[in-house]
Every structure is written in C-alpha cells, then in structure tokens.
N, C-alpha and C positions, 0 to 999 in steps of 0.2 A: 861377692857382695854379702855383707853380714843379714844374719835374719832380719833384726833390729833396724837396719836399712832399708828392706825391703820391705818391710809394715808401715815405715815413714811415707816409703813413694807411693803403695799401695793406697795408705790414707790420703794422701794427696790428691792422688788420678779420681778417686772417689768418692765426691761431693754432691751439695744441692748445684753447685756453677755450671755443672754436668748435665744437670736436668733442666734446669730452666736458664737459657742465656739474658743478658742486660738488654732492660727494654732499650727499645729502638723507635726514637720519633720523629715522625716528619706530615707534615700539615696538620696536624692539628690528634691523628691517629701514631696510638703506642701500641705497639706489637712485641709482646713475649714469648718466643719458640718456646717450646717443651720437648723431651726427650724421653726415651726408656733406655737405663742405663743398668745393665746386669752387667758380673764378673765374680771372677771367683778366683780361686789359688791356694798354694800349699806351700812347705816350708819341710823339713828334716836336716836330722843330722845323721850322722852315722861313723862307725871307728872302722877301718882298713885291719889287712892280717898281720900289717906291720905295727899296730897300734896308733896311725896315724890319723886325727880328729879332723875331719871335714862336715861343714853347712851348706845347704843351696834351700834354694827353691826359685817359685816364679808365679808370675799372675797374669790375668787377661781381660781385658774389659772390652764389653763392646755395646753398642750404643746405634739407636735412631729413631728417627724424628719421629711424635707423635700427632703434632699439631702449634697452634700459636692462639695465643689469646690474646683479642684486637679491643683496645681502648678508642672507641669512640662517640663523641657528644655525649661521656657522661655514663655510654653504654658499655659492658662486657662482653662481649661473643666469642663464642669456642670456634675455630677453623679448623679442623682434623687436615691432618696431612693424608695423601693416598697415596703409598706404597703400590706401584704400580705391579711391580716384579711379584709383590705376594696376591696382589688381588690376579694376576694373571696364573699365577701355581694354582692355588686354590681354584679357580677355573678349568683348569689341565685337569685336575682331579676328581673331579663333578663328573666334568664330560667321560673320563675314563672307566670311573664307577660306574656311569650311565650305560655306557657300552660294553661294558662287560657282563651289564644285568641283560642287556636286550640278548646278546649273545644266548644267556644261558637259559633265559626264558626261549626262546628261539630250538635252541635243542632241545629243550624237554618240552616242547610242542613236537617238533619230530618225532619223538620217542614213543607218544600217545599215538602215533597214527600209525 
C-alpha cells in the first residue's frame, strides 16, 4: 500500500461519525451515543543494499463508548456509560494498595515492639 493510500484510509477511519453516531428515535425520545476515539500511526520509506526503494507503514484506532445524550420533552440529559471491566480494575487496585499499606504498617508495628 502506497503512503498516499494509507493517509486516505487513515483520514477516513477518523472522523466526527466515529465519535458521535446518527440520532436514534423512538417515542417521542432521541438518543446520540458518543464515543472516545484515539489512534495513532507512522509511515517510512527506506533504500535496500541493493538500491532497491521500498514504503510501508500502518495505523490503529481504537475506540469506546462514553455515554448518549437523550432528547426528551424538549429536555437534554447526559447518560454516561459504565465501563464495567474498568470500574472493576480500578477497584482491584484500591483494594491492593489498601493491603499492601495494612501489610507494611503491620510490620513496622512489629518492629517497634
């Protein structure tokens, strides 16, 4: 794939259509997901010992949901989404810090006595 190609599809995959998809209505209530949408990527070229000219590169996008803003009676409200898997890590990690301070407070009460 030429560089020139690959800056096309890149520009493509990464848009505002990516961050906020097409309201969605039904009874009377419109609802517009949102998203976070990072990526990144790189491009080169370089010559062989034979003199022979070669291009690549590549990219990566990735993305998830932040929430949906819900049209109803006129009203706006923000609904966040909940990432269940990160509000759970985050929880892992509390509790680990937690117990690794009880721990060390715990030994250097030993230590005094």
């Amino acid at each position: 794939m030429k560089i020139e190609e690959l800056v096309e599809k890149a520009r493509d995959v990464i848009t505002v259509r990516r961050v906020y998809s097409e309201p969605y209505e039904q009874n009377g209530t419109t609802v517009i997901t949102a998203a976070v949408i990072g990526g990144g990527g790189g491009v080169g070229t370089g010559r062989g010992e034979k003199g022979k000219e070669g291009e690549g590169g590549g990219f990566g996008v990735s993305g998830r949901p932040v929430g949906a803003y819900v049209i109803s009676g006129g009203q706006v409200s923000w609904r966040p989404a909940v990432d269940v898997n990160r509000a759970l890590t985050g929880l892992a990690v509390v509790a680990i810090a937690f117990l690794v301070t009880r721990v060390q407070i715990a030994r250097a009460k030993a230590d005094h006595r």
